[in-house]
C-alpha positions in Angstrom: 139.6 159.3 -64.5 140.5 155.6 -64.7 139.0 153.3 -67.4 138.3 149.9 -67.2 138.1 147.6 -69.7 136.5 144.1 -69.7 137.2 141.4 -71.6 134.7 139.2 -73.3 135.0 135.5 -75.0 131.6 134.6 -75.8 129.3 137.3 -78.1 126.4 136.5 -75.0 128.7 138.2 -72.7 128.4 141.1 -74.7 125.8 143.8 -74.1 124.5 144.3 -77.7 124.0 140.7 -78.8 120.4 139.8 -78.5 118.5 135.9 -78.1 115.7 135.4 -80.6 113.5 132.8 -81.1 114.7 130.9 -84.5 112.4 127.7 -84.8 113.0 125.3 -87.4 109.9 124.8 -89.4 110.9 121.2 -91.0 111.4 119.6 -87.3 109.2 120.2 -84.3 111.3 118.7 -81.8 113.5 122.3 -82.5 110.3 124.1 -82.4 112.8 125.9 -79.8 115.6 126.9 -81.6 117.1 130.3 -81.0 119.6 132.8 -82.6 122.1 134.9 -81.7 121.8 138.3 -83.4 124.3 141.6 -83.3 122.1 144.6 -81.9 125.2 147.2 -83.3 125.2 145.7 -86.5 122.3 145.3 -89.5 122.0 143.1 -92.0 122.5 144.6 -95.7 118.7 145.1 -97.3 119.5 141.9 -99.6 120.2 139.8 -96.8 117.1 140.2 -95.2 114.8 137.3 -96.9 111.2 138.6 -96.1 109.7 135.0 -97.6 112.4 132.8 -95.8 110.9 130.1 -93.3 113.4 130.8 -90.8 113.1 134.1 -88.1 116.6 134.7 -88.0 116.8 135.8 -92.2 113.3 137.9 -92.2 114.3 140.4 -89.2 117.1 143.0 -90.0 119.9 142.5 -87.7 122.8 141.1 -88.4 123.0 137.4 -87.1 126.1 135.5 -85.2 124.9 132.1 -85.3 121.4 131.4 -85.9 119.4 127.4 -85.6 120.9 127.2 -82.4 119.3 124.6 -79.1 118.6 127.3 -76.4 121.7 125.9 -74.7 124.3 126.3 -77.2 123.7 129.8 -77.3 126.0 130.7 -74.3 128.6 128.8 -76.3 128.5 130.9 -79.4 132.0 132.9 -80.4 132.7 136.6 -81.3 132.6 136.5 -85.0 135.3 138.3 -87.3 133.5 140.5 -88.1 132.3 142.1 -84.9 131.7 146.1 -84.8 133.9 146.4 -80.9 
């Protein structure tokens, strides 16, 4: 059986990152931020800051780039320390 592999550039292209709304509570013209999170990969339990303001440190997977403008997001690279 043949495999195929596909090649990816962006972490969006990827079928485990995942779009989450990350609003910045200090300005509420980016009342529409978002943040691109790792679905293979969780955040240690230190890392997670239940009290923080912002989404992206309170939930428990492990974020690429967080504060982002919805359309930066299909911009956003593979980090170093991504699980594929």
């Amino acid at each position: 059986m043949a495999t195929k592999e596909i090649k990816i550039s962006k972490c969006v292209e990827c079928q485990h990152h995942k779009i989450i709304a990350d609003p910045d509570p200090h300005d509420w013209f980016c009342g529409d931020d978002e943040a691109v999170v790792c679905t293979k990969t969780k955040k240690e339990a230190s890392d997670i800051k239940k009290d923080s303001k912002y989404a992206s440190d309170r939930q428990e997977l492990k974020v690429v780039e967080g504060s982002c403008r919805p359309y930066q997001t299909k911009d956003v690279d593979i980090p170093n320390w991504c699980p594929l």
